[in-house]
KENULUM-546635 format. One line per 10 residues: their letters; for each residue x, y, z of N, C-alpha, C. Coordinates in Angstrom, 1 decimal, decimal comma. Example, Ala and Ser with C-alpha at 12.3 -4.5 7.8 and 13.67 -1.06 7.14 Angstrom:
REM residues 2
as	13,2 -5,7 7,8 12,3 -4,5 7,8 13,2 -3,3 7,8 | 12,8 -2,2 7,1 13,7 -1,1 7,1 12,9 0,0 7,9 $
REM end
This chain:
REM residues 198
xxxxxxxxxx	7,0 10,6 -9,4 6,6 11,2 -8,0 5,2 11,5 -8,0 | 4,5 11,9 -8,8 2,9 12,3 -9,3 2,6 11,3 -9,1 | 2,6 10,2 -10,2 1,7 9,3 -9,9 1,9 8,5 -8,3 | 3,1 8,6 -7,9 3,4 7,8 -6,7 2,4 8,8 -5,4 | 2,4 9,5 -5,7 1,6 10,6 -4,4 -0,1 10,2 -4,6 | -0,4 10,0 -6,3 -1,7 9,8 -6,3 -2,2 8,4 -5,8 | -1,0 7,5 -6,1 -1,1 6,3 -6,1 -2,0 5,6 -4,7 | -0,5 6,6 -3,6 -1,0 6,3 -2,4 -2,2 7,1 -1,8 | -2,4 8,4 -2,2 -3,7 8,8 -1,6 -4,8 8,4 -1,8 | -5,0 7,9 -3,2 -6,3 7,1 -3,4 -6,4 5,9 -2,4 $
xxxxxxxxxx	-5,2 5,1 -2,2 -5,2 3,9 -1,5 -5,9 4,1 -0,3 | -5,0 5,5 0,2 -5,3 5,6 1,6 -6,6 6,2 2,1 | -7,4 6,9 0,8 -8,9 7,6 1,0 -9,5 6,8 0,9 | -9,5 5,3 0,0 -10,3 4,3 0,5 -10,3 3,4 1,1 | -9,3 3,5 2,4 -9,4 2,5 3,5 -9,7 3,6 4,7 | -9,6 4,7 4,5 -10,1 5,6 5,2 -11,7 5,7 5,6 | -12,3 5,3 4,5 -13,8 5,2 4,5 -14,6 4,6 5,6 | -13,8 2,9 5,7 -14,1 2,8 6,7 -13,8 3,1 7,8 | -13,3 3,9 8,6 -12,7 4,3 9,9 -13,9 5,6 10,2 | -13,8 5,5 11,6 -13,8 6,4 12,3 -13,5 8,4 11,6 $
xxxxxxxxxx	-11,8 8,1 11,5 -12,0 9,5 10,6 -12,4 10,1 9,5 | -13,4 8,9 9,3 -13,8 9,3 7,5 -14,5 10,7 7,5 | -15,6 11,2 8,2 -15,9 12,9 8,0 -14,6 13,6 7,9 | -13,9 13,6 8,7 -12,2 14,6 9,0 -11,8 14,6 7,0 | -11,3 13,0 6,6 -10,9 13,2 5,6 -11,9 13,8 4,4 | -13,2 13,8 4,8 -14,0 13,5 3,7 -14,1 14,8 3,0 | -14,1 16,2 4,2 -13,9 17,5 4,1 -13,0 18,2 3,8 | -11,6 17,5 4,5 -10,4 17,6 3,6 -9,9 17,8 2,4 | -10,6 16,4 1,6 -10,4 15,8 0,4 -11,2 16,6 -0,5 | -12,4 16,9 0,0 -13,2 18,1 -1,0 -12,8 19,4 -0,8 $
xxxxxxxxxx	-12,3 19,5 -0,1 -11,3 20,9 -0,1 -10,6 21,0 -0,7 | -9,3 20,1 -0,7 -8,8 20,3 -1,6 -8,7 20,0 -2,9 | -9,5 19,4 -3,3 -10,1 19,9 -5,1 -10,8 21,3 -5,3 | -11,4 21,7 -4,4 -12,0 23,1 -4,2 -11,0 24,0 -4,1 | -9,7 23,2 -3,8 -8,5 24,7 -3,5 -9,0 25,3 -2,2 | -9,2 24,9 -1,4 -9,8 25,8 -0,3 -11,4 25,8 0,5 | -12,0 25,8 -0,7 -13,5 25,5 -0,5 -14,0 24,2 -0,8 | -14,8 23,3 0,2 -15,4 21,9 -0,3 -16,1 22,4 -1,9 | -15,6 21,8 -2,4 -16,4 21,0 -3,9 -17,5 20,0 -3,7 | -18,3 20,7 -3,9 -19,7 19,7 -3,8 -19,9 18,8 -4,8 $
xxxxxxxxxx	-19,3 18,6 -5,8 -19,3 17,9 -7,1 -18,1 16,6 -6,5 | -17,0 16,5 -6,0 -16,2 15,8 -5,5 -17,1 15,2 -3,7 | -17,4 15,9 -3,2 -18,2 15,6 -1,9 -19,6 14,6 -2,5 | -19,9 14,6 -3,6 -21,6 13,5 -4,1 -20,0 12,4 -4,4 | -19,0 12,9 -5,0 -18,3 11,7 -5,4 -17,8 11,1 -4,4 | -17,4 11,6 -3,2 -17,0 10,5 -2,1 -18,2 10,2 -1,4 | -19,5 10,5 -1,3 -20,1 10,0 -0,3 -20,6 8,7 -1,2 | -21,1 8,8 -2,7 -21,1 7,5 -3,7 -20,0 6,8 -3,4 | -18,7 7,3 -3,4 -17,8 5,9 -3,3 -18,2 5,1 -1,6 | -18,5 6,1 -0,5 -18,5 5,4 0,5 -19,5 4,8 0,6 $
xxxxxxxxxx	-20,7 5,2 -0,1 -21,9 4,0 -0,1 -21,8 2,5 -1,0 | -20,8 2,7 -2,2 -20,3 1,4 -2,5 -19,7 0,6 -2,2 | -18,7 1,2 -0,9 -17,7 0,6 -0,1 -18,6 0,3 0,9 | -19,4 0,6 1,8 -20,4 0,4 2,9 -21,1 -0,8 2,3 | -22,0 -0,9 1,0 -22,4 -2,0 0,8 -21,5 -3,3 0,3 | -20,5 -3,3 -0,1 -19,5 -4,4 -0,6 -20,2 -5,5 0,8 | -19,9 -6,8 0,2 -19,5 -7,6 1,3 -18,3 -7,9 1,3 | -18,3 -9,0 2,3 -16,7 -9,5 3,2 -16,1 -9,8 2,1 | -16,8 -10,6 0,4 -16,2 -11,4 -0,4 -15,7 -10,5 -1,3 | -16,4 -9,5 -1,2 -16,1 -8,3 -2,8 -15,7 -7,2 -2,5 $
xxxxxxxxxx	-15,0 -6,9 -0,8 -15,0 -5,8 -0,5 -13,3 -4,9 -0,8 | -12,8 -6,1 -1,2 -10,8 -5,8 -1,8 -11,2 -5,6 -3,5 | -12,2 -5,7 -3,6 -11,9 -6,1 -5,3 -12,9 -4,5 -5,1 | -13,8 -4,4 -4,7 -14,4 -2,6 -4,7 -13,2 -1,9 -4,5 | -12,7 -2,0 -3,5 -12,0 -0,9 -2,9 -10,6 -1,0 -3,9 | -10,2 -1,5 -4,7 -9,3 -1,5 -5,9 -9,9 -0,8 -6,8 | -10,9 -0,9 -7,4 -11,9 -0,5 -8,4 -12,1 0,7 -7,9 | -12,2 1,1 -6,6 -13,1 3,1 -6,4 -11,4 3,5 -5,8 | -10,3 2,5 -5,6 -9,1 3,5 -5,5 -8,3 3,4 -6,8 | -8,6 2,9 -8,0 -8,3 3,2 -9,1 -8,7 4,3 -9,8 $
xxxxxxxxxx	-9,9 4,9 -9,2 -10,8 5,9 -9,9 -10,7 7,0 -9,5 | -10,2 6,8 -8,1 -9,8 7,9 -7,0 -8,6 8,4 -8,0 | -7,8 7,6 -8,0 -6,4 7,6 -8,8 -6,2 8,6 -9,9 | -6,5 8,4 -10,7 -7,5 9,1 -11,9 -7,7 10,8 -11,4 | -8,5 10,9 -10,4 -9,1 12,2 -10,1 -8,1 13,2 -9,6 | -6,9 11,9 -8,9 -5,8 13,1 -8,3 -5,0 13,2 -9,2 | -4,9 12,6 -9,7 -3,9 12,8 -10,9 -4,3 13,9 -11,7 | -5,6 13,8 -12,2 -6,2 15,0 -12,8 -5,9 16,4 -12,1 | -6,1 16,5 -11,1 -5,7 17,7 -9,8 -4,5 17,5 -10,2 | -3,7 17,2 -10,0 -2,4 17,3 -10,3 -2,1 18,0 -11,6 $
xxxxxxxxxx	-2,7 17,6 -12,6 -2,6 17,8 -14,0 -2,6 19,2 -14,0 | -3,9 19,5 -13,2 -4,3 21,4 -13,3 -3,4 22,0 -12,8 | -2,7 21,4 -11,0 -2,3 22,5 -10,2 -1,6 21,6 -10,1 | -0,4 21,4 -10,4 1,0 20,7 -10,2 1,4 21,4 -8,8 | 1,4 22,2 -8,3 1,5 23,0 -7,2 1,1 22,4 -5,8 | -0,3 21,4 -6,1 -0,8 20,8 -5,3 0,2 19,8 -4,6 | 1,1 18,8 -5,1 1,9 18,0 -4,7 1,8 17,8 -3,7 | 2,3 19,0 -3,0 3,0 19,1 -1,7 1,6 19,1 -0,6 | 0,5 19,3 -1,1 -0,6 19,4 0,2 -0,9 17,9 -0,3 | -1,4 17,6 -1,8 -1,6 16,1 -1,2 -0,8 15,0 -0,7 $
xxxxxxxxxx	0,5 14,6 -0,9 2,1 14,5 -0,4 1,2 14,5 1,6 | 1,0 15,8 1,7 0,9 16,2 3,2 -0,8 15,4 3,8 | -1,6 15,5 2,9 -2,9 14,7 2,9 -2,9 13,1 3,2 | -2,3 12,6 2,6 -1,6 11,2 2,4 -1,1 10,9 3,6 | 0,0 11,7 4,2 0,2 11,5 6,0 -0,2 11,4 7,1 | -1,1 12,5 6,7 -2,1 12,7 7,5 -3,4 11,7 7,6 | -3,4 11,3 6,3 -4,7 10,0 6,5 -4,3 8,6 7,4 | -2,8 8,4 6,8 -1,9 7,4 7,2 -1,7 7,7 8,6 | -1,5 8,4 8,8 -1,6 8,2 10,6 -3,2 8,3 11,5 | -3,8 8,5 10,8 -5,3 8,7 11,7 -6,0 6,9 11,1 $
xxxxxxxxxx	-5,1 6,3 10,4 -5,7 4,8 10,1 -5,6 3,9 11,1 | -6,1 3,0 11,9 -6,0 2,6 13,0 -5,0 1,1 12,4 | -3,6 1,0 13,0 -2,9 0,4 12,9 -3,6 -1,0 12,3 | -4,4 -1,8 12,8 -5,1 -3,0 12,6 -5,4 -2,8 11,3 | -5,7 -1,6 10,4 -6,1 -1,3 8,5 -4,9 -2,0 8,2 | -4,0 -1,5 8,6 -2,6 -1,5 7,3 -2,0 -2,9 7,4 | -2,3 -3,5 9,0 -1,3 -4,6 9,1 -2,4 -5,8 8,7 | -3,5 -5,5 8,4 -4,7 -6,2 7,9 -4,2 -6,3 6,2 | -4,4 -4,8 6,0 -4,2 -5,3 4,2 -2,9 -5,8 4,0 | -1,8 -6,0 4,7 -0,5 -6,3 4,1 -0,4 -7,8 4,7 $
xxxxxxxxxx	-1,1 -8,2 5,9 -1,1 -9,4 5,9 -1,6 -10,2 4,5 | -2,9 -9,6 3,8 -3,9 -10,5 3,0 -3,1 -10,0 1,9 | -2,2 -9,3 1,3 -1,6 -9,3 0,3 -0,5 -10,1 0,3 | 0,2 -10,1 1,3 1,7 -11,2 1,4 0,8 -12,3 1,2 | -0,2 -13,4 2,0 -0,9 -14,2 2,1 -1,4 -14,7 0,7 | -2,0 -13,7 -0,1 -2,7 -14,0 -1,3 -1,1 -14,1 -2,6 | -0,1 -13,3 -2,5 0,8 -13,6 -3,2 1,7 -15,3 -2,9 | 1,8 -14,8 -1,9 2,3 -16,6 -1,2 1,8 -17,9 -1,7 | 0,4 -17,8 -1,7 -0,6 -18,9 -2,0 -0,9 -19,2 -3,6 | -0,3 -17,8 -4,3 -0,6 -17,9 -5,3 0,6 -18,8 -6,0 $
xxxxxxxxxx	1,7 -18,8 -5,6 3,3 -18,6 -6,2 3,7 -20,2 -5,1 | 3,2 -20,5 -3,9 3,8 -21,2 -2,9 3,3 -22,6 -2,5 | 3,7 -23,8 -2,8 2,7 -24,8 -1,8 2,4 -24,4 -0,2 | 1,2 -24,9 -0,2 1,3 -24,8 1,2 1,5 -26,0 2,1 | 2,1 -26,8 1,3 2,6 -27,9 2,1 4,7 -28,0 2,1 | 4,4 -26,9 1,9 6,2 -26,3 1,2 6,9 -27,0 2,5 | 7,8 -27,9 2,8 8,8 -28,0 3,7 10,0 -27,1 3,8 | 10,4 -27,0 5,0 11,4 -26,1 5,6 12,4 -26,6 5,1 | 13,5 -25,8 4,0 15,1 -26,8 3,6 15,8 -26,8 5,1 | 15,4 -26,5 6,2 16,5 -26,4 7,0 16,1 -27,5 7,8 $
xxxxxxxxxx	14,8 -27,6 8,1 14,0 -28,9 9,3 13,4 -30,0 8,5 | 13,0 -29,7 7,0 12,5 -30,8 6,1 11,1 -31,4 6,6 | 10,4 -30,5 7,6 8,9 -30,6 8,3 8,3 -29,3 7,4 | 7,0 -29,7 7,2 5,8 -28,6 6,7 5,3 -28,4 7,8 | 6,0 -27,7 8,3 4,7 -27,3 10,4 4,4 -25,6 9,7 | 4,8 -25,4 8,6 3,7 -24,2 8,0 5,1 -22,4 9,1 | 4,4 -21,7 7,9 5,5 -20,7 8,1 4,7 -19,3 8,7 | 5,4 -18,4 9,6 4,9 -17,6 10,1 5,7 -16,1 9,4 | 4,6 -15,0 9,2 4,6 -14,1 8,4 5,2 -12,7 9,6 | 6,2 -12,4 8,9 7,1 -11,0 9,7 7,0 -9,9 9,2 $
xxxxxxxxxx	6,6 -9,1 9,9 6,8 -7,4 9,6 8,1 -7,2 8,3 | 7,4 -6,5 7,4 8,5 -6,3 6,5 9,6 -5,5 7,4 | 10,7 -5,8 6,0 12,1 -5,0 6,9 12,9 -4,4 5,7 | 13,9 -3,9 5,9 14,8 -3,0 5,1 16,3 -4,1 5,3 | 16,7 -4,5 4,5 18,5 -5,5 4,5 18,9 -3,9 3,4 | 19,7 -3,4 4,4 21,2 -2,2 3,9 22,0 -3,4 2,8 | 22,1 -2,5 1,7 23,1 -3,3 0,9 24,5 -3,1 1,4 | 25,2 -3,9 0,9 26,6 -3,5 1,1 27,0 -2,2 -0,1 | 27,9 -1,6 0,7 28,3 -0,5 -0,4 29,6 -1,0 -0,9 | 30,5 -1,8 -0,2 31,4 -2,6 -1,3 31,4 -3,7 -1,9 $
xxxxxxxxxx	30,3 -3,7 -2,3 29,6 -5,0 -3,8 29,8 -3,9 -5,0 | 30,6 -4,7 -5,5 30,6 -3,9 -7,2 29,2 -3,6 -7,8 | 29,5 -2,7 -7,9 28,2 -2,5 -8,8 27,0 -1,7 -7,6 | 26,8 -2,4 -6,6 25,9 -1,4 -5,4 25,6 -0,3 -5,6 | 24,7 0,0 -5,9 24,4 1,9 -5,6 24,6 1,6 -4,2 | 25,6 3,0 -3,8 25,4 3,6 -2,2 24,2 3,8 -1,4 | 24,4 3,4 -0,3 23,2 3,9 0,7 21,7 3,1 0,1 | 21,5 2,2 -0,4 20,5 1,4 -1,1 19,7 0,0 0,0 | 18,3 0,4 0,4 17,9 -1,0 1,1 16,7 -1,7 0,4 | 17,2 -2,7 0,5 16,5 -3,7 -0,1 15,0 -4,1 1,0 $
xxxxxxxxxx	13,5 -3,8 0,2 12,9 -4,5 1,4 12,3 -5,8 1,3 | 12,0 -6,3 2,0 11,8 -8,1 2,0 11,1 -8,4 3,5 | 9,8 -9,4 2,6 9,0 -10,3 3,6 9,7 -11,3 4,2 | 10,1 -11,1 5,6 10,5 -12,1 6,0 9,3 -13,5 6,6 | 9,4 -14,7 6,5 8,8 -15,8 6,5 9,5 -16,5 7,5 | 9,0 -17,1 9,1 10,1 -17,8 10,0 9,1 -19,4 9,9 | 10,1 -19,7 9,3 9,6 -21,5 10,1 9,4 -22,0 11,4 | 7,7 -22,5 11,7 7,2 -22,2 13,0 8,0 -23,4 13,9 | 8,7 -24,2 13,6 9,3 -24,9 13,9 10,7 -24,8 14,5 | 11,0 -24,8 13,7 13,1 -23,9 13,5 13,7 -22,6 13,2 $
xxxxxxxxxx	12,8 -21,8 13,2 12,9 -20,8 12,9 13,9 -20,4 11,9 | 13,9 -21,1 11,0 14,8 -20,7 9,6 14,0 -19,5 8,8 | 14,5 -18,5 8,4 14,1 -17,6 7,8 14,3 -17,6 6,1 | 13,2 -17,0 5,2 13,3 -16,9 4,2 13,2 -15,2 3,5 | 13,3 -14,7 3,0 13,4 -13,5 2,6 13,2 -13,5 1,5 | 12,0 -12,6 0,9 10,8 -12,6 -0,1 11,1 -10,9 -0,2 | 11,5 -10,6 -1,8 11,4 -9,0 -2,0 9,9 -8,7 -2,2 | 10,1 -7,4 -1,3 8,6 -7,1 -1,5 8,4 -6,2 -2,4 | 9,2 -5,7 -3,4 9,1 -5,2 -4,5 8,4 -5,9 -5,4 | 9,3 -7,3 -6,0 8,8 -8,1 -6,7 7,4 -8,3 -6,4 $
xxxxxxxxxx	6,9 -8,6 -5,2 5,7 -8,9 -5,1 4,2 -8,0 -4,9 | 5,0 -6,9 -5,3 4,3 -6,0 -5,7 3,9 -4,9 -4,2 | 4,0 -5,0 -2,9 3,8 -4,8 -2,1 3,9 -2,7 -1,7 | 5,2 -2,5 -2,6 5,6 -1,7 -2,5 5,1 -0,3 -3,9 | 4,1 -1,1 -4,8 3,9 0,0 -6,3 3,3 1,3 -5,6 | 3,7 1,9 -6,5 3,3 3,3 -6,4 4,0 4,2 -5,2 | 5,1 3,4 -4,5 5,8 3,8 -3,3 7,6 4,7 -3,9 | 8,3 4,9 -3,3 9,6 5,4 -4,0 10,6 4,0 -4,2 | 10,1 2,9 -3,3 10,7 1,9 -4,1 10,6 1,7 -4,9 | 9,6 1,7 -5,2 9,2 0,8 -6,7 9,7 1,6 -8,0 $
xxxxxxxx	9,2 3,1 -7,6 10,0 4,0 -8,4 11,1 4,5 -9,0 | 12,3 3,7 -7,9 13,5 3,9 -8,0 14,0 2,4 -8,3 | 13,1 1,7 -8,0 14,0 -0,1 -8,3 14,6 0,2 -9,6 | 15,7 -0,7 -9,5 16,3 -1,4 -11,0 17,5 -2,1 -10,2 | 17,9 -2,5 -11,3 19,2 -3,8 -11,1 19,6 -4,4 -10,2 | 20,0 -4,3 -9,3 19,9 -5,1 -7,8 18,4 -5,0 -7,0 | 17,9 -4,1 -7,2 16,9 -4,4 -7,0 15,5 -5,3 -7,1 | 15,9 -5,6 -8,6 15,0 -6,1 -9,5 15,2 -7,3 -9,3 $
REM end
């Protein structure tokens, strides 16, 4: 649960950087290492991360922001380490960043991650088994498939999530776990996957 809280707040403080509400969070975030009071030692450390994320270009700017949300990572964890107590404000920080992200961040990064996994793993001249045409495949909002609870073995109440992919043609569907593909780490899926899930 720790590391999954740090996991995503780093994520989310550095795609935060770029937005709009970056002062909001930036005061926040140094507060709460301060317990209350901005920390000016954490405040030189986010305005450094935001000047390395400011200068990134278009080509290196996923591969920075992995690298300063890895390090971010690190720092909350460390908070956590001292004041295990904290959880619950950064838990609360994390929501709060996540909704002041302007929808276009998130459906941006999860496009270029499904995309970069796809291409890595997929032809792109992959034909449809259902039309046997490559007219190329169109990428869908992840989704949750409810297991059944009378499959042997099913844990109760269990959903499975998966990239759905529609053939722009025929609209045959394929379903891609987005566990496997990593989409979900550091989330309570990933935390909780095993055996059917896996």
């Amino acid at each position: 649960m720790l590391d999954a809280v740090s996991v995503l707040l780093a994520d989310l403080l550095v795609q935060s950087m770029v937005t709009d509400a970056w002062e909001a969070t930036r005061h926040k975030v140094a507060s709460l290492f301060g317990r209350g009071q901005p920390a000016p030692a954490i405040e030189r450390r986010l305005d450094a991360t935001h000047e390395r994320l400011a200068g990134a270009t278009l080509a290196n700017l996923q591969q920075v922001q992995a690298e300063e949300a890895a390090v971010w990572r690190v720092r909350f964890e460390d908070l956590l380490a001292d004041h295990p107590d904290a959880v619950a404000e950064l838990t609360a920080l994390a929501n709060e960043i996540e909704g002041s992200l302007p929808a276009s961040i998130a459906i941006e990064q999860y496009n270029s991650r499904v995309q970069a996994w796809i291409a890595d793993r997929w032809p792109a001249d992959s034909a449809c088994p259902m039309c046997q045409t490559a007219s190329g495949w169109e990428l869908v909002e992840m989704a949750n498939l409810r297991i059944r609870e009378d499959l042997p073995g099913a844990p109760l109440g269990r959903e499975l999530p998966v990239v759905p992919l529609t053939c722009k043609r025929c609209s045959y569907v394929v379903l891609l776990g987005a566990v496997r593909m990593g989409l979900l780490e550091g989330t309570p899926y990933q935390a909780s996957a095993s055996g059917i899930l896996r």
